[in-house]
Structures are given as C-alpha cells and as structure tokens.
C-alpha positions in Angstrom: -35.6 -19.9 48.4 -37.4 -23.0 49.5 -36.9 -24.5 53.1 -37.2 -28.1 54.2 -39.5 -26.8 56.9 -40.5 -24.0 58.6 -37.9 -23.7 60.7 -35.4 -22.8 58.0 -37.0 -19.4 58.0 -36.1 -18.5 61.4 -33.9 -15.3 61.5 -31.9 -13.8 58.5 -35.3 -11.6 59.1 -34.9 -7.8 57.4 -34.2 -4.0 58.6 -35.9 -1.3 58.2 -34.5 2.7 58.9 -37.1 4.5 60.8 -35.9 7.7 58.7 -39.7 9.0 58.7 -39.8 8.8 62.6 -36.4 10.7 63.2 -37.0 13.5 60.6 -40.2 13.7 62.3 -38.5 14.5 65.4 -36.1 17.2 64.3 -33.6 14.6 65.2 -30.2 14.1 64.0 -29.0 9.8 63.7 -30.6 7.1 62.3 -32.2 4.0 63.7 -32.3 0.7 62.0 -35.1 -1.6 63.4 -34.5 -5.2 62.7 -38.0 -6.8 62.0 -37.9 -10.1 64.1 -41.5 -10.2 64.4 -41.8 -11.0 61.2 -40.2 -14.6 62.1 -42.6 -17.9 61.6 -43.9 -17.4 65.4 -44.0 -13.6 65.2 -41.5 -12.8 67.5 -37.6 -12.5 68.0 -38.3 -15.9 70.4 -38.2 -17.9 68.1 -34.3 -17.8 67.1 -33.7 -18.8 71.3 -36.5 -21.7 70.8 -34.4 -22.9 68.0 -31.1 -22.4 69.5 -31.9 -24.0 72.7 -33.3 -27.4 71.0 -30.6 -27.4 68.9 -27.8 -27.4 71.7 -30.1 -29.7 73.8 -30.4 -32.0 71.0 -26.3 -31.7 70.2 -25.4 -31.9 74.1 -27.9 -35.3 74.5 -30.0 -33.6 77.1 -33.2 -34.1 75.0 -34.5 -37.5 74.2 -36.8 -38.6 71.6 -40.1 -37.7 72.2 -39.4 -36.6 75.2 -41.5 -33.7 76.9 -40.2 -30.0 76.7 -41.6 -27.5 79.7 -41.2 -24.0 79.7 -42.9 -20.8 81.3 -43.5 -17.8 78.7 -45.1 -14.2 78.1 -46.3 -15.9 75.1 -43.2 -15.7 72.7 -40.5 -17.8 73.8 -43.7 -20.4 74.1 -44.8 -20.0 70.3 -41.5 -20.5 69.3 -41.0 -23.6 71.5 -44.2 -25.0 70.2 -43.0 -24.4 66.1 -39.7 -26.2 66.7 -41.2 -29.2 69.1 -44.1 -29.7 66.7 -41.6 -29.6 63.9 -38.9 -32.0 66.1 -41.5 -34.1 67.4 -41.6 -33.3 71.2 -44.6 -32.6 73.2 -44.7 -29.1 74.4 -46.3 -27.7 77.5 -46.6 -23.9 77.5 -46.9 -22.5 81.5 -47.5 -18.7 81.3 -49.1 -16.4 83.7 -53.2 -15.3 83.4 -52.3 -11.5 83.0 -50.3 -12.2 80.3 -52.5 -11.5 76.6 -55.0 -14.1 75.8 -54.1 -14.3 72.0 -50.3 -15.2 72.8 -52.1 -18.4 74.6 -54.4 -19.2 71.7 -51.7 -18.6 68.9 -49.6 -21.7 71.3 -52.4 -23.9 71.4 -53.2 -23.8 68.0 -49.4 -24.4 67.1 -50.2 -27.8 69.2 -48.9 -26.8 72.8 -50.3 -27.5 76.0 -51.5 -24.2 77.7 -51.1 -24.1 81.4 -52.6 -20.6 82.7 -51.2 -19.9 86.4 -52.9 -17.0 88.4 -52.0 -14.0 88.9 -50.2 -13.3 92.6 -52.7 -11.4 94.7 -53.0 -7.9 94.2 -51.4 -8.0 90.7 -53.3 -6.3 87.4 -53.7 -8.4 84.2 -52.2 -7.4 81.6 -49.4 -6.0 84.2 -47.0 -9.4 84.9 -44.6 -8.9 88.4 -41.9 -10.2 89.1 -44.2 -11.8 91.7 -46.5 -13.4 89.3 -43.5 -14.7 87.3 -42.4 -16.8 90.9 -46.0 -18.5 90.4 -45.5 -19.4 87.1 -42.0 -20.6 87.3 -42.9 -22.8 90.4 -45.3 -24.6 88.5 -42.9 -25.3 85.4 -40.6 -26.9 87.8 -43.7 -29.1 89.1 -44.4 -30.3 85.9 -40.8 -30.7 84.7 -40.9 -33.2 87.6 -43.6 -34.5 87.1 -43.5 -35.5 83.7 -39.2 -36.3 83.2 -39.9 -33.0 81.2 -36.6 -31.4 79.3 -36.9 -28.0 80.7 -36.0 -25.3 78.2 -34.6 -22.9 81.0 -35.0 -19.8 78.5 -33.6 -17.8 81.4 -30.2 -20.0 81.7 -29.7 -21.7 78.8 -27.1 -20.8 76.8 -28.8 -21.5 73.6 -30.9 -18.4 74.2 -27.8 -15.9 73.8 -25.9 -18.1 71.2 -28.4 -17.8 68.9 -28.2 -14.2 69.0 -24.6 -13.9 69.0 -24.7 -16.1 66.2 -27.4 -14.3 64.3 -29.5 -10.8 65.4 -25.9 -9.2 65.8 -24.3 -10.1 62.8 -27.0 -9.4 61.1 -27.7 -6.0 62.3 -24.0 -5.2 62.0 -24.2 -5.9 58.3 -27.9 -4.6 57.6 -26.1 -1.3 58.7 -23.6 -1.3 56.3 -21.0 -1.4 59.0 -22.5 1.7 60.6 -23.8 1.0 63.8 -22.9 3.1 66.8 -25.1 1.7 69.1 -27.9 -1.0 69.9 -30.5 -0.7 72.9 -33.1 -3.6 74.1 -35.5 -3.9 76.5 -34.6 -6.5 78.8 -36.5 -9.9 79.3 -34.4 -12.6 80.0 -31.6 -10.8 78.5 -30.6 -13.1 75.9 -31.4 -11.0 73.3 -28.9 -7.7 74.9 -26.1 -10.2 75.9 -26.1 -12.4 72.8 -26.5 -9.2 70.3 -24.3 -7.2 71.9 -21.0 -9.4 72.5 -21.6 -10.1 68.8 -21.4 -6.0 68.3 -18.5 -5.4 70.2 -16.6 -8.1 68.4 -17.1 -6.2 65.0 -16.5 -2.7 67.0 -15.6 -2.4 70.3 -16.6 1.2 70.1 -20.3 0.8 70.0 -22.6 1.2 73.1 -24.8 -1.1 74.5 -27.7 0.1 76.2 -30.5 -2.0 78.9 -34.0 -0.9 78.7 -36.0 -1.2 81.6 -39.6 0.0 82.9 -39.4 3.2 84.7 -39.9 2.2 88.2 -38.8 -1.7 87.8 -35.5 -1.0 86.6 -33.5 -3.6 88.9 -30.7 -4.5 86.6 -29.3 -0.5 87.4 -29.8 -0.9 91.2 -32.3 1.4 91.6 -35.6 0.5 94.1 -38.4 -1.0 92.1 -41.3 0.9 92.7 -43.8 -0.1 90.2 -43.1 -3.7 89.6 -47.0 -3.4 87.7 -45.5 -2.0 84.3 -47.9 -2.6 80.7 -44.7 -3.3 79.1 -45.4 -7.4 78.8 -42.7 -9.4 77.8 -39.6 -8.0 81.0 -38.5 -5.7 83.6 -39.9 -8.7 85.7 -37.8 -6.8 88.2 -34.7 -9.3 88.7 -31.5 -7.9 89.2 -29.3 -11.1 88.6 -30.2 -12.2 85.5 -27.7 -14.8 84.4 -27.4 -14.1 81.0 -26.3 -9.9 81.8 -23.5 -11.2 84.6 -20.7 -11.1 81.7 -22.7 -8.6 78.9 -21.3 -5.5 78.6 -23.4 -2.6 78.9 -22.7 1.1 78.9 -25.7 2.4 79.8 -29.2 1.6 81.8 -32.0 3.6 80.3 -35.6 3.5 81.3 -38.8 3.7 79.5 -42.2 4.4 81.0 -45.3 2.3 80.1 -47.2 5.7 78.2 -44.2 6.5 75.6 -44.0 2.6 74.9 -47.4 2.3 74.1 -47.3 6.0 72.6 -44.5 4.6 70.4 -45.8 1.2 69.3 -48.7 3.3 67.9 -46.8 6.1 65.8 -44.4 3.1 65.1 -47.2 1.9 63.2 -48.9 4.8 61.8 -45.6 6.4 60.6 -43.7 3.5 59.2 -45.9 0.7 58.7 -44.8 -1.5 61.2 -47.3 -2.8 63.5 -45.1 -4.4 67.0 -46.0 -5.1 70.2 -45.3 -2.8 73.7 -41.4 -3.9 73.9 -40.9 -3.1 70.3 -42.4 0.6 71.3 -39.8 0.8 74.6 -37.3 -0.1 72.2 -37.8 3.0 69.5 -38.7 5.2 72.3 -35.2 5.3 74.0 -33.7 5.0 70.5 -35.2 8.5 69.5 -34.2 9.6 72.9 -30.4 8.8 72.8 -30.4 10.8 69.7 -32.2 13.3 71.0 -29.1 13.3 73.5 -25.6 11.0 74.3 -26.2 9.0 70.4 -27.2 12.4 68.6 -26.0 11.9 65.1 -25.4 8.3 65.3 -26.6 5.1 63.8 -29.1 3.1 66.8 -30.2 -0.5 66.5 -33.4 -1.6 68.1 -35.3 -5.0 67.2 -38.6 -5.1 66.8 -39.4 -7.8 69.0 -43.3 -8.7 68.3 -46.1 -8.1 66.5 -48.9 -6.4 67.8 -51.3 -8.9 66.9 -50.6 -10.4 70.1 -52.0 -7.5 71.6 -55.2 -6.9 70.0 -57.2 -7.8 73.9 -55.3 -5.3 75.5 -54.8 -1.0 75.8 -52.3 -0.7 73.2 -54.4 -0.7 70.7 -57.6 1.0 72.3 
C-alpha cells in the first residue's frame, strides 16, 4: 500500500506475542506487545503529534505557517517535527540536556529547531526530574510568547488521548483476537494509558488497566517520591495531577525499578528480537510480573514505545 506521504504510515503498526519470554519464565498468560516504535519517527509519539495537529488544524487554532512549540524527551518532538515538516509549520523542539543526545539529533535532522535547557542543579543526565522538566516547560512558554507560537500542549491536549482511543486500543483489542485481559503502561503524559484504556473498556469493561511508575517517583498512587532521579527517560516526572489520568480508569498502580527496566529492554532484545528503549523494558517487566501474580493466565498488552536507537549514548546498552 502506497501513502500520499509519510504520515499515512502512522499507526495501524503490528503485534507481536512475547511467547519466548513467558515460557522462559515458567509463566502461565501471554503478552502481546504492540510495536509502535516501529512508526516513521520510531516511537508511539508520533500518533499524539498527528492527532494534536489534526484537531488544531480542524479546531482553527493553527494558522498557516504558523510556529508550533513543544517541550519533549525526544519522542513527542520527532513526531512533531515529521508532521510540521510534512504540514508546513516551523517546529521548535525544547527538551531538557539530560535527556539522550541522539533523540536531539534525530529532531534536527527531521528539520526542527533544538532548544537544549539545563539540567536543574543537582540533577544526573540521563536521569530527567520532575524538576528539570519545570525548566524546560518554562522556556516553551517563553518562546510560545515570544514567537505567537501554536503550543502543542502534549500534556493537555486532547489530541494526545484521541488518537489513542481512536487507534493503539482498537488496534490491540483486535491484534488479540478479542482476548485481552489486561493492558499496563508506563506513564508519561498519560495519553497513551487514558486514551488506550477508555478504548479497552468500551470493548470489555472487564479488563484491567494498570499505571506504571518508577519505584520511588510513583506520584500518581500517592505515595512520597523518593527518587525523582529514575533512568527510566521518557515519565514518572513525578506529577500527581496529570490531566489526561483525572477521568482514566485504572485498577491498579504498579511500579518498576530502573535495573529490571533496563534488565528487560536487554532480554527484550536478545529473546525476541525486538530492540526498544527503557519505557518499553518497564512495560514488559510488570507484564511478566502480573502474570507471575493478579494476571496469571491471562492475555497482557504492553506497547513498545521506542526504539533503542535512541539510547545508544547512554547505560542501557553498555
């Protein structure tokens, strides 16, 4: 199938069962990994870049030519700068210094506009805080002034969760053959949980949602953050009110620490061929957990957020 552009192959993106991993285990279930980082940017970002430009566009809140702004980990940003580039807007990319430097190169080449904020004091790169985060989003809204920018708001807009209400979670649900039980995520701005699993519980309001969060930064259960410094790039920026979980439904808050991400991105890779980023390993480390407990025997959907070719610079790969 040929598309008109590059953004036609945005989502629809395949499944994979990580049978090998579970066997492996001695565990009893399935999980079904949805392979988003095989979209055009390499990463489940770009289905919100395209779904918040699209309802901008439709709602008249984005203007020819007009500038679009938005601070990123690296994803949402390489997604933005596809669809702009594609649309015709001028992109400028804001993302924190501790963030990977390959997710900043991979936007520039794409045609965005880089700006690199420091890290807060004290903070580790390759660790982004919750504090770090308030430096980065403070100077997104300084340029959104200052240029009459169209600010992408990946944290509010609804686009974000629309376009995975209108897309991951159908898809997942029929990938599975109508066999889900289950999906888990690791949390970032939570479009991808809220959006995927309203979708889910429309199809079967049986199946559990779960939140993953850092161990130690898991704010969205109430619980004290302690170690706002996670590896885990990408969330568990420590905010407890994000907008997009106010109305999700969730059954569970699960926590992941930065060592059995990372310990699962690798075997992730070795055992099934599929080579995804630090969030992708949180993800397929609870799902083996819940059915190594509360999901044993059941059918868990993750989504494979990234690739790890974003992380090449950092110790994921060491």
């Amino acid at each position: 199938m040929a598309h008109a552009s590059i953004l036609g192959a945005i989502g629809a993106t395949p499944s994979v069962w990580l049978d090998r991993m579970v066997a492996r285990r001695g565990l009893s279930g399935r999980i079904l990994a949805k392979l988003d980082y095989l979209n055009p940017g390499f990463s489940k970002k770009d289905r919100a870049a395209l779904g918040i430009i699209d309802a901008a566009e439709a709602a008249g809140a984005l203007g020819p030519g007009q500038t679009v702004v938005e601070l990123t980990s690296g994803n949402m940003g390489t997604g933005l700068a596809i669809v702009c580039g594609i649309r015709g807007y001028p992109f400028v990319a804001v993302m924190s210094r501790g963030n990977s430097v390959e997710r900043a190169r991979m936007m520039a080449a794409l045609g965005a506009e880089v700006v690199l904020v420091d890290q807060a004091p004290g903070s580790v790169p390759g660790q982004v805080s919750g504090a770090d985060l308030a430096l980065v989003e403070e100077a997104a809204r300084r340029i959104t002034a200052d240029r009459a920018a169209f600010r992408a708001d990946q944290f509010h807009h609804p686009g974000n969760a629309a376009a995975h209400e209108a897309g991951t979670g159908p898809e997942l649900w029929a990938d599975s053959g109508g066999r889900l039980t289950a999906f888990a995520d690791f949390a970032g701005s939570g479009g991808t949980y809220a959006g995927t699993i309203r979708a889910l519980k429309v199809l079967n309001p049986f199946l559990r949602g779960y939140v993953v969060e850092p161990d130690g930064a898991e704010a969205l259960a109430g619980r004290p953050v302690t170690r706002p410094d996670h590896p885990i790039q990408g969330g568990g920026y420590s905010m407890a009110n994000l907008a997009f979980m106010g109305d999700a439904p969730v059954d569970g808050y699960l926590s992941v620490s930065g060592e059995a991400a990372r310990d699962t991105a690798r075997a992730l890779a070795r055992e099934e061929g599929i080579f995804g980023g630090f969030s992708a390993g949180a993800n397929v480390a609870v799902a083996l957990d819940l059915l190594g407990g509360r999901e044993a025997g059941g059918v868990v959907g993750v989504v494979i957020c990234d690739s790890g070719l974003k992380y090449l610079s950092t110790d994921l790969w060491d």
